[in-house]
VOGUGU-115611 format. One line per field, with one value per atom (N, C-alpha, C, O, CB): residue number from 0; residue in three letters; atom name; x, y, z. Coordinates in nm, 2 decimals, padded with zeros to 4 digits. Atoms other than C-alpha are relative to their C-alpha. Glycine has a CB too. Layout:
BEGIN
vexba <- c(NUM:...)
kegu <- c(ALA:...)
numi <- c(CA:...)
c1 <- c(X:...)
c2 <- c(Y:...)
c3 <- c(Z:...)
END
This chain:
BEGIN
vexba <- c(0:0:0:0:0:1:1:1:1:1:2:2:2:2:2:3:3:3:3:3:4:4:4:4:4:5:5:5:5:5:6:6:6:6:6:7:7:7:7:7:8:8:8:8:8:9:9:9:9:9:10:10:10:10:10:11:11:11:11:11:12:12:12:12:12:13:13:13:13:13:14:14:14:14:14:15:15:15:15:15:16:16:16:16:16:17:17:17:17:17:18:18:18:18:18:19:19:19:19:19:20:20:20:20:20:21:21:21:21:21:22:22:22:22:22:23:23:23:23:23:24:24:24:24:24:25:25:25:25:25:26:26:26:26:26:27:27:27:27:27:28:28:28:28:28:29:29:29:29:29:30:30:30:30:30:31:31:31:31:31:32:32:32:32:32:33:33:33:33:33:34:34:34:34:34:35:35:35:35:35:36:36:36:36:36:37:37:37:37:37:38:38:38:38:38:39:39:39:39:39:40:40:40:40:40:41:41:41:41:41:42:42:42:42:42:43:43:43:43:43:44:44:44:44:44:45:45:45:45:45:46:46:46:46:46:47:47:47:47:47:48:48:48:48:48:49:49:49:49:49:50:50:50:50:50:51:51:51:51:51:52:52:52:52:52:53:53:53:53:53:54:54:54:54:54:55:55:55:55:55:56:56:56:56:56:57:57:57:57:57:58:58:58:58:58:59:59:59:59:59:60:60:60:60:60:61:61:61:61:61:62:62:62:62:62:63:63:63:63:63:64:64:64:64:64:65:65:65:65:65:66:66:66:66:66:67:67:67:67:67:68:68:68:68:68:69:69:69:69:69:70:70:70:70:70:71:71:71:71:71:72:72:72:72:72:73:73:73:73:73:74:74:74:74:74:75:75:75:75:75:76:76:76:76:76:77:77:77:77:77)
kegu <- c(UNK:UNK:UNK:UNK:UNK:UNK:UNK:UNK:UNK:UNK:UNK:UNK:UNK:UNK:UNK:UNK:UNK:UNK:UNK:UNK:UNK:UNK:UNK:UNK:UNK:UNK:UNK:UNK:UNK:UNK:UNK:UNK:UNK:UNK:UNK:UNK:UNK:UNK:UNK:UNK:UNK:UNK:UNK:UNK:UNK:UNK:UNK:UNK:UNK:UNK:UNK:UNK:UNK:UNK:UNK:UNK:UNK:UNK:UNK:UNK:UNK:UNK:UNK:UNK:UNK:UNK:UNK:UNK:UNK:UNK:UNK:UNK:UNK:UNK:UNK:UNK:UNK:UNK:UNK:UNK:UNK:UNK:UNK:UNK:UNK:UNK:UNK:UNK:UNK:UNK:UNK:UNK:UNK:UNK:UNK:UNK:UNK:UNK:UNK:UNK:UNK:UNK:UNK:UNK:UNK:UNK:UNK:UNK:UNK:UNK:UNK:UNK:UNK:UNK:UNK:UNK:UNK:UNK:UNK:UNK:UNK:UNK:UNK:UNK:UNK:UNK:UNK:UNK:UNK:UNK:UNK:UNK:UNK:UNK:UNK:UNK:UNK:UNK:UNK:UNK:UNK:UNK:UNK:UNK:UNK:UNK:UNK:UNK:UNK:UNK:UNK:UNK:UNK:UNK:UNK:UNK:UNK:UNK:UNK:UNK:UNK:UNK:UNK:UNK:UNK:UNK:UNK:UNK:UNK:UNK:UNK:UNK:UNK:UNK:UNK:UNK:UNK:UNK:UNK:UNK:UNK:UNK:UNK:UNK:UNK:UNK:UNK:UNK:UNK:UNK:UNK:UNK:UNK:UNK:UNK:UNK:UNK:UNK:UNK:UNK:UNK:UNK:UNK:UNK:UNK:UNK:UNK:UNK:UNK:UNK:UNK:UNK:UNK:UNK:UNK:UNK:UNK:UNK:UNK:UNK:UNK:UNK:UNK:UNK:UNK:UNK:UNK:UNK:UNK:UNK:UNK:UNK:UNK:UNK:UNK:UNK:UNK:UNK:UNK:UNK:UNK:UNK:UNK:UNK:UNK:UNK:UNK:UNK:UNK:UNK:UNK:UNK:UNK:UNK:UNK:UNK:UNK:UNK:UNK:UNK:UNK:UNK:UNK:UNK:UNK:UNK:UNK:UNK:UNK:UNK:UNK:UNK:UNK:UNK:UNK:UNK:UNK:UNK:UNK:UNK:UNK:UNK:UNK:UNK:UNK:UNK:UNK:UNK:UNK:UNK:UNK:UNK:UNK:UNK:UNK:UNK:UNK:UNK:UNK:UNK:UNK:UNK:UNK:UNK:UNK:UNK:UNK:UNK:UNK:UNK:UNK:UNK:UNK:UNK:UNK:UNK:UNK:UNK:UNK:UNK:UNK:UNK:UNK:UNK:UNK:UNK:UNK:UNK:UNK:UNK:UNK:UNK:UNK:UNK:UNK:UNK:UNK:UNK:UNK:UNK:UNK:UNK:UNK:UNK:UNK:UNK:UNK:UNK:UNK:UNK:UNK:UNK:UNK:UNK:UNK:UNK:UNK:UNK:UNK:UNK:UNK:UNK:UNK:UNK:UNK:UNK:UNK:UNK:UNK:UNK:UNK:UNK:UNK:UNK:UNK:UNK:UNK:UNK:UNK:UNK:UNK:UNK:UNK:UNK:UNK:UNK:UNK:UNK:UNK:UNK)
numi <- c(N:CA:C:O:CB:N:CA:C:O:CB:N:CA:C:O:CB:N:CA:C:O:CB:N:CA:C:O:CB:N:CA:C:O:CB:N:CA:C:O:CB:N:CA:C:O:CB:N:CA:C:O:CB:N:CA:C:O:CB:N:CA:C:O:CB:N:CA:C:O:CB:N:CA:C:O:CB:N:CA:C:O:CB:N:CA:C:O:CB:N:CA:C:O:CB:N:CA:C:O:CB:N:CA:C:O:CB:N:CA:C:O:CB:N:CA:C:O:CB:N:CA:C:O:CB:N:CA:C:O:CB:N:CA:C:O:CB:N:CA:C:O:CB:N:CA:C:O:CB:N:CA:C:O:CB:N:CA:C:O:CB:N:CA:C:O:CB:N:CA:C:O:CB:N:CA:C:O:CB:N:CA:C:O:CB:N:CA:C:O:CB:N:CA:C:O:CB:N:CA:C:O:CB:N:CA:C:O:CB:N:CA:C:O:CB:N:CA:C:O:CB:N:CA:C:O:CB:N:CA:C:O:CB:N:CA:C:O:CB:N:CA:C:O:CB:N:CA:C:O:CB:N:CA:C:O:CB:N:CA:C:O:CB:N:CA:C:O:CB:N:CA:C:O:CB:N:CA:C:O:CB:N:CA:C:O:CB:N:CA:C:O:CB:N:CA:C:O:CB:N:CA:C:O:CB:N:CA:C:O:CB:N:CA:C:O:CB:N:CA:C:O:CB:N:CA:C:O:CB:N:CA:C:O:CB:N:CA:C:O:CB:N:CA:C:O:CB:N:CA:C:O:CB:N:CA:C:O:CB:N:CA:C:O:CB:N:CA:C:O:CB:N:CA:C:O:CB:N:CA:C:O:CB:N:CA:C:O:CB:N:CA:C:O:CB:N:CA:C:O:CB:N:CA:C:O:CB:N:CA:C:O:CB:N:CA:C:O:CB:N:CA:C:O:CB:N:CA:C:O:CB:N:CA:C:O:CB:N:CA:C:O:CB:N:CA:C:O:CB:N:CA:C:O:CB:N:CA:C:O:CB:N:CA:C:O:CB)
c1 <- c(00.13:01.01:-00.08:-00.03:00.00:00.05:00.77:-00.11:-00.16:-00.10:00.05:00.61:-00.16:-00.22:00.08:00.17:00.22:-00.05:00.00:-00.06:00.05:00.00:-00.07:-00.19:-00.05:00.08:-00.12:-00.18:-00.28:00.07:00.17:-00.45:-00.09:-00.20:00.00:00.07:-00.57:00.04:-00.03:00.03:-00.04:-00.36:00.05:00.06:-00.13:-00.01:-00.26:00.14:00.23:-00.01:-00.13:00.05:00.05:-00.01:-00.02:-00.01:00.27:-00.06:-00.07:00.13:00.07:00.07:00.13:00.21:-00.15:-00.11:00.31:-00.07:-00.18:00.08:00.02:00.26:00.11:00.22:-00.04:-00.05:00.39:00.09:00.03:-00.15:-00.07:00.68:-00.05:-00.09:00.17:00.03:00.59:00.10:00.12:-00.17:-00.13:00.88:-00.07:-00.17:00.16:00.05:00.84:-00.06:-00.18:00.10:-00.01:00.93:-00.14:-00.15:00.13:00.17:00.56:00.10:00.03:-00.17:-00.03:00.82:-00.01:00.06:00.11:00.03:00.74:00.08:00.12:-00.14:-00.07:00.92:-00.09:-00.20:00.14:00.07:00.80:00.00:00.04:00.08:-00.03:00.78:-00.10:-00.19:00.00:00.08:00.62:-00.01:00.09:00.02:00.02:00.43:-00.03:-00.14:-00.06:-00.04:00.54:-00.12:-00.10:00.21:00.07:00.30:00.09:00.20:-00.06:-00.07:00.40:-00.01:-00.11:-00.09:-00.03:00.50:00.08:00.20:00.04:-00.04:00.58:-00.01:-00.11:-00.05:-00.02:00.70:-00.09:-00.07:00.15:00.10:00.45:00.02:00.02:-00.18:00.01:00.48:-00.13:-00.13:00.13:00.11:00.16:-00.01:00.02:-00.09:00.07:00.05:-00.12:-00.20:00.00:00.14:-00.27:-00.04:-00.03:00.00:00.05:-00.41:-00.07:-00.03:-00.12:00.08:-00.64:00.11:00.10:-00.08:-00.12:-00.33:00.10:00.20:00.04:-00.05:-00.13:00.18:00.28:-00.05:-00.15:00.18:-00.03:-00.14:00.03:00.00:00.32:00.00:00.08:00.08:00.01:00.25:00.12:00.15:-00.15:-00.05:00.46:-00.05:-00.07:00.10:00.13:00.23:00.09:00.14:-00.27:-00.05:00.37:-00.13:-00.22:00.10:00.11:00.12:00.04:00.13:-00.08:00.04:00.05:-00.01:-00.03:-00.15:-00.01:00.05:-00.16:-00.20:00.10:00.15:-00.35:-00.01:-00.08:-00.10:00.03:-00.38:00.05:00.01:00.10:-00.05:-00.20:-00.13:-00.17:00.16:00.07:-00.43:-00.18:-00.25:00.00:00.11:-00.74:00.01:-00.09:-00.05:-00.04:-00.58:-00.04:-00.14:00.17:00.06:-00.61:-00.11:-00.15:00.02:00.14:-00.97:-00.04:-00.08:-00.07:00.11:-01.11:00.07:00.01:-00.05:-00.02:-00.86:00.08:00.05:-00.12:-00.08:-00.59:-00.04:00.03:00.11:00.07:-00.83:-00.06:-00.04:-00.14:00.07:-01.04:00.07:00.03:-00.10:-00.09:-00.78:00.07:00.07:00.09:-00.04:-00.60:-00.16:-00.14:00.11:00.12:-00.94:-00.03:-00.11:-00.11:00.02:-00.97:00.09:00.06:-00.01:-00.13:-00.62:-00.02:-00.02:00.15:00.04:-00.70:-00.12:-00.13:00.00:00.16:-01.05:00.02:-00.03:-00.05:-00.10:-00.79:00.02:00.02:00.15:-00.07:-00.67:00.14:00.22:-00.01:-00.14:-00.32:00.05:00.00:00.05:-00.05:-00.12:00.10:00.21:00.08:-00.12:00.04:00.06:00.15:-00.09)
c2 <- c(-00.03:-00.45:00.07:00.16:00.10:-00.05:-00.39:00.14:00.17:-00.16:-00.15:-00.05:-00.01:00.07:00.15:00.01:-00.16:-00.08:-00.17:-00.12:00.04:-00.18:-00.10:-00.09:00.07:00.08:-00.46:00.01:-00.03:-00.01:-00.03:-00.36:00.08:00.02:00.15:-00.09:-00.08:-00.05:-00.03:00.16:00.04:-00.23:00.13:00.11:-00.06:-00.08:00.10:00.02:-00.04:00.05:00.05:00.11:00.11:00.16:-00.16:-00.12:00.38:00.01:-00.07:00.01:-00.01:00.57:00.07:00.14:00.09:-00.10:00.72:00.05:00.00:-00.06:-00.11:01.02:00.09:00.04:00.06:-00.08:01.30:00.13:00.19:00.06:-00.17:01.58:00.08:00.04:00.03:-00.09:01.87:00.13:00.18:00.05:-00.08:02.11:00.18:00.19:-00.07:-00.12:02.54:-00.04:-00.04:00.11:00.01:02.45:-00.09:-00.07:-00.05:00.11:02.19:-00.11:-00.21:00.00:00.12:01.92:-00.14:-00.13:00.03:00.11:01.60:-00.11:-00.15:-00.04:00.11:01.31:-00.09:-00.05:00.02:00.10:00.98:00.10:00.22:-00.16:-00.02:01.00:-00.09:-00.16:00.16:00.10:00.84:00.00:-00.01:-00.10:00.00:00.86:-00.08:-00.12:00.06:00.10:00.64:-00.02:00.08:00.00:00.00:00.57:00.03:-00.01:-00.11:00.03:00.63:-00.15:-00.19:00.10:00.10:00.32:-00.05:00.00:-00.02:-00.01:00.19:-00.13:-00.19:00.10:00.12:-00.16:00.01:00.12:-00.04:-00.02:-00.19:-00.20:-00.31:00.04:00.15:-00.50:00.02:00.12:-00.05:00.02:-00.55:-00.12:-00.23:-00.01:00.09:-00.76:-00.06:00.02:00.05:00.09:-01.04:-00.05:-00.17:-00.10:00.09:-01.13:-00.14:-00.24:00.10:00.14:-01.41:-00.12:-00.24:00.05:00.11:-01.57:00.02:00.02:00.02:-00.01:-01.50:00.02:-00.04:-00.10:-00.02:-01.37:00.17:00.23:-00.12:-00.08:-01.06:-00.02:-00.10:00.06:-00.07:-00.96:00.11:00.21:00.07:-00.08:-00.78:00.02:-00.05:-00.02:-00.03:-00.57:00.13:00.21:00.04:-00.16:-00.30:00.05:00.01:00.02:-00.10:-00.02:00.08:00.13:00.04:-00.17:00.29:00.09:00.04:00.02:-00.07:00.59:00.03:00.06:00.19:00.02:00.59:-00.09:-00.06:00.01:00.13:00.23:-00.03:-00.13:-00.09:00.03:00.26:00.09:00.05:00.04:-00.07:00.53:-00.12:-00.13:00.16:00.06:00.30:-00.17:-00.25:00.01:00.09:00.01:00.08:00.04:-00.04:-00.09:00.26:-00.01:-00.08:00.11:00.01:00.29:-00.09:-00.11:00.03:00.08:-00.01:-00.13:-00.22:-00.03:00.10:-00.23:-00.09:-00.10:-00.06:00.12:-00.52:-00.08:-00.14:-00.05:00.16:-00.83:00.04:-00.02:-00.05:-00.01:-00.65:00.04:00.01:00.09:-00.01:-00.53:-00.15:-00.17:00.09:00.05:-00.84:-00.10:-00.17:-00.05:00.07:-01.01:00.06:-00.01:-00.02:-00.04:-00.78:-00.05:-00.12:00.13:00.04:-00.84:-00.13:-00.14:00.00:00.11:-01.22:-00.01:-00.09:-00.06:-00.03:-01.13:-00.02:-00.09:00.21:00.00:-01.01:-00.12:-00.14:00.03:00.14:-01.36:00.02:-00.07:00.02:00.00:-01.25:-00.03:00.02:00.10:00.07:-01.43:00.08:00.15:-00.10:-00.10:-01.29:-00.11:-00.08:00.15)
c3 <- c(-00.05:-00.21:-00.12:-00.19:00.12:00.13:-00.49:00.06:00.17:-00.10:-00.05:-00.47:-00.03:-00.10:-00.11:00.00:-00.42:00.16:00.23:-00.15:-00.12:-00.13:00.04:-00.01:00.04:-00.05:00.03:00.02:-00.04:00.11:-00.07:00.19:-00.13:-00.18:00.16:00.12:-00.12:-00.14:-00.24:00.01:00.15:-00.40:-00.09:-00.22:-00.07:00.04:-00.46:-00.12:-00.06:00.10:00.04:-00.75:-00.11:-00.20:-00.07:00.12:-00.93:-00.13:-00.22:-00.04:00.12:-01.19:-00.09:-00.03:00.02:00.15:-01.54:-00.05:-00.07:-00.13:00.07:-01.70:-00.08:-00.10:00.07:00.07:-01.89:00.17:00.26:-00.13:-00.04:-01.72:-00.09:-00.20:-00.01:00.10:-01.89:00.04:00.15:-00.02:-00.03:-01.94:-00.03:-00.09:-00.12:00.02:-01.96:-00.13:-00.16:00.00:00.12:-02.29:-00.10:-00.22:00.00:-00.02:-02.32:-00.03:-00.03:-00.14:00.03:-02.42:00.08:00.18:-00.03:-00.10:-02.25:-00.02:-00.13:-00.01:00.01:-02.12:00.07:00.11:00.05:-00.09:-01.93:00.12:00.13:00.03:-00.16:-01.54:00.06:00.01:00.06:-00.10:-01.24:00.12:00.19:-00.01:-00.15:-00.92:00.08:00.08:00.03:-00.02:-00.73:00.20:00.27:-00.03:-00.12:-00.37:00.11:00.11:00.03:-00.17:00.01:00.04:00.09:00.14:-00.03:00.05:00.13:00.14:-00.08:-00.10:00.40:00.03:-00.02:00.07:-00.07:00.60:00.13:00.18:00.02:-00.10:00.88:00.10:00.05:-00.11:-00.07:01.17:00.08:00.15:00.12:-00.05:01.30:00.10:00.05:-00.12:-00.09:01.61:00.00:00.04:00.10:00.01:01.55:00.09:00.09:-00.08:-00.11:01.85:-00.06:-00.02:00.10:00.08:01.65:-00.02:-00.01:-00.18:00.08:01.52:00.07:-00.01:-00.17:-00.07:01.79:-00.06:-00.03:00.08:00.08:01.56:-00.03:-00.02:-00.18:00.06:01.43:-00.17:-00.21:00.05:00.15:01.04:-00.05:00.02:-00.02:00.09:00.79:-00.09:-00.19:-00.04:00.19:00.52:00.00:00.09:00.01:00.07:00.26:-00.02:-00.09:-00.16:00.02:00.31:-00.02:00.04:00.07:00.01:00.16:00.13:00.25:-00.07:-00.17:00.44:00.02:00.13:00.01:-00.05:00.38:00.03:00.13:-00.06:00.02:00.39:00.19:00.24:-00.16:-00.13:00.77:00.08:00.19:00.02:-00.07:00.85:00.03:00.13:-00.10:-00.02:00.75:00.07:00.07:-00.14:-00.06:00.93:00.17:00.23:-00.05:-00.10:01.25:00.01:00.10:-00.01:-00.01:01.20:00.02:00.13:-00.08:00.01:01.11:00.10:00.15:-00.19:-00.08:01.31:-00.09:-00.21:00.07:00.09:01.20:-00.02:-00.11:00.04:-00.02:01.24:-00.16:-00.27:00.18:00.13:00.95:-00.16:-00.27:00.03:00.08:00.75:-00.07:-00.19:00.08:00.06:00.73:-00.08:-00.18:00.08:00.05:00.63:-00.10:-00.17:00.08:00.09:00.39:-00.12:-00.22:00.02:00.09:00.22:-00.04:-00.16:00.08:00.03:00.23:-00.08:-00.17:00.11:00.11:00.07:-00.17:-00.26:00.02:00.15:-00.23:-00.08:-00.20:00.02:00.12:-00.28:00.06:00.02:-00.23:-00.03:-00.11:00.11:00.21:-00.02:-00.10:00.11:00.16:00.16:-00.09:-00.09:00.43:00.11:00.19:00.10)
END
């Protein structure tokens, strides 16, 4: 499972650790990433999207019909 969101596109950012000491190494923050089955009444199937834990919340709001129309909007296949 690759660690980016469907719906926002959201995708680990890298930076600097910074130690007491200021010495710095890589690192990386990686998203809440989550498997989600969704029900489509339109298309009379369930969906599998990796969302972010905002990206579920704005699925809540705005609804799955517009969500996935958004994702397809992207250019990405579900």
């Amino acid at each position: 499972m690759s660690a980016h969101c469907q719906l926002t596109g959201v995708q680990p950012v890298f930076g600097n650790h910074v130690s007491h000491s200021h010495r710095r190494t890589r690192r990386r923050w990686s998203p809440n990433i989550q498997q989600r089955r969704y029900w489509v009444p339109s298309e009379g199937r369930f969906v599998k999207l990796t969302l972010s834990a905002r990206a579920i919340k704005t699925i809540d709001k705005i609804g799955i019909e517009r969500a996935v129309a958004r994702i397809r909007a992207r250019g990405e296949r579900i």
